[in-house]
C-alpha positions in Angstrom: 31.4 -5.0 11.0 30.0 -8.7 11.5 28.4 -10.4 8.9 25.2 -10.1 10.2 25.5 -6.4 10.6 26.8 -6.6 6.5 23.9 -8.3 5.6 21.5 -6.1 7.4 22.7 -3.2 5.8 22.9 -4.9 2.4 19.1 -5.3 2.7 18.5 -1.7 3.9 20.0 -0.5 0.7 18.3 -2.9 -1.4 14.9 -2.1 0.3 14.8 1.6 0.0 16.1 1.5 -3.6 13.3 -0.8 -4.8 10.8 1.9 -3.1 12.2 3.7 -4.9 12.3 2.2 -8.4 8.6 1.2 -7.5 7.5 5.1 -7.4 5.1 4.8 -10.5 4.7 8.3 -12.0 1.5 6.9 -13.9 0.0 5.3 -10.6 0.3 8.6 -9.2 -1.5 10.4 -12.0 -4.5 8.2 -11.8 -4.1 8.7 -8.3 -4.7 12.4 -8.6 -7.3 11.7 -11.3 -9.5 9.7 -9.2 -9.0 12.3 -6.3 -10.2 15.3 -8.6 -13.0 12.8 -10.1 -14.1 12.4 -6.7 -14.4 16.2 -5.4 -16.5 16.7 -8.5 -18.5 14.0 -7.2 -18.6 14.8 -3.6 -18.7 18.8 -4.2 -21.8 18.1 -6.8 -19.3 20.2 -8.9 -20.2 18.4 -12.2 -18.0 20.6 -14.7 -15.2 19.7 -12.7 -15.7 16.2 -14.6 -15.6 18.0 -17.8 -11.7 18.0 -18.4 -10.7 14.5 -17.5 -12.3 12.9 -20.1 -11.5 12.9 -24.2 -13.7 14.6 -26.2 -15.3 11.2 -27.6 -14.8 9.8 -24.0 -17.5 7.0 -23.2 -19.4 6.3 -20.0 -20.9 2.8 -19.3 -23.1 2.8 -16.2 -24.7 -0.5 -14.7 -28.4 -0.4 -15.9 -28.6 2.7 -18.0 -27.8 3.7 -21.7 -23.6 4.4 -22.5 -23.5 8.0 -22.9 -20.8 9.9 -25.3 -19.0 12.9 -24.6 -17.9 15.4 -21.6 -21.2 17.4 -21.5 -23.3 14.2 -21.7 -21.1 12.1 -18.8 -21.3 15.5 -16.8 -25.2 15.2 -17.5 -25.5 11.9 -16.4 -23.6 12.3 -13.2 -25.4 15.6 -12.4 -28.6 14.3 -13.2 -28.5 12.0 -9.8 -27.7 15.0 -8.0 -26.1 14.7 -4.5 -27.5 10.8 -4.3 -23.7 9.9 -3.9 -21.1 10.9 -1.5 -18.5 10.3 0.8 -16.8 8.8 -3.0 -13.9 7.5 -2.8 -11.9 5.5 -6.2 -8.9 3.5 -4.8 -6.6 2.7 -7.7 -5.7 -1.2 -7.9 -3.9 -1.7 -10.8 -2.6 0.3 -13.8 -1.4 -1.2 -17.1 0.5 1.6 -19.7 0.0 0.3 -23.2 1.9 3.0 -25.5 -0.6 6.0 -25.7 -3.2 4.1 -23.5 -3.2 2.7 -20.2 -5.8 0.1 -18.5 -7.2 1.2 -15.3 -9.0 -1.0 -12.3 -9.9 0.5 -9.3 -12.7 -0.2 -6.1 -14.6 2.6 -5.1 -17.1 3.0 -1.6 -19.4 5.7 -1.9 -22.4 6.7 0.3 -25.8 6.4 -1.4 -28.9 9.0 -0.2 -32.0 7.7 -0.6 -35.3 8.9 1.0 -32.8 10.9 3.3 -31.5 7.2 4.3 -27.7 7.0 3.8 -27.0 3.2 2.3 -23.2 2.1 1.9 -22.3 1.4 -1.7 -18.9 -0.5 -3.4 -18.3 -1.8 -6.8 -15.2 -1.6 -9.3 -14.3 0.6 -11.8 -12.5 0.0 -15.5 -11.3 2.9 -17.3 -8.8 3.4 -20.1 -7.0 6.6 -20.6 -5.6 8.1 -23.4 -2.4 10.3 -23.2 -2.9 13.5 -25.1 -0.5 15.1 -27.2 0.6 17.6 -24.5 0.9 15.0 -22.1 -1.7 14.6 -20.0 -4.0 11.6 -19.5 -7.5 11.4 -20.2 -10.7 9.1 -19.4 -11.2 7.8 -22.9 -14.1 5.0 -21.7 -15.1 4.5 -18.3 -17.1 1.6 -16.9 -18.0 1.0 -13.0 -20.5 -1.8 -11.1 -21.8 -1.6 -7.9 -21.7 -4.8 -5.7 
């Protein structure tokens, strides 16, 4: 082999494993999360939202009162009806702190108003808490539009 073909090779290995050590089994939770928390949104399927949060979860939406709790988050959300769709959360950064991990994300959504569809974007913050079987939970949850 010539050095160049060495070399090459050398860098195909090195490549492939560090996709492979970059596979992030927590980015890939969050990543199903956000799916789920967005076919509850898009389906108008509010109970759906239910199970991903802890049961002294905490919602902080732009320009309205922090509600407490599953049923009250579910509330909130249902109580705009199908005003949003076409969500979408994109996950941009995840930060695992012990039992807790820091969540950013961006999210586009399609906003309904007088039967006019208006494009919508913003961030979302959101800090889960692994439960003691394991799973990860929305233990406060904050998004702003743009």
């Amino acid at each position: 082999m010539t050095r160049i073909s060495l070399i090459s090779f050398a860098l195909l290995l090195i490549v492939s494993h560090a996709s492979q050590v970059l596979a992030d089994p927590l980015a890939d939770k969050v990543t199903s999360m956000n799916a789920q928390w967005d076919a509850a949104i898009n389906n108008a399927d509010f109970d759906a939202l239910l199970p991903l949060y802890t049961a002294d979860g905490r919602l902080m939406p732009p320009g309205a009162q922090p509600v407490s709790g599953p049923p009250a988050i579910r509330d909130f959300f249902a109580g705009r009806g199908r005003s949003v769709r076409n969500h979408k959360v994109e996950l941009v950064d995840v930060l695992p702190i012990g039992n807790y991990a820091y969540t950013t994300s961006r999210f586009t959504a399609t906003l309904m108003v007088n039967e006019k569809a208006a494009p919508i974007s913003g961030s979302t913050v959101r800090l889960l808490e692994r439960q003691p079987d394991g799973q990860w939970k929305i233990k406060s949850h904050i998004f702003v539009k743009e």
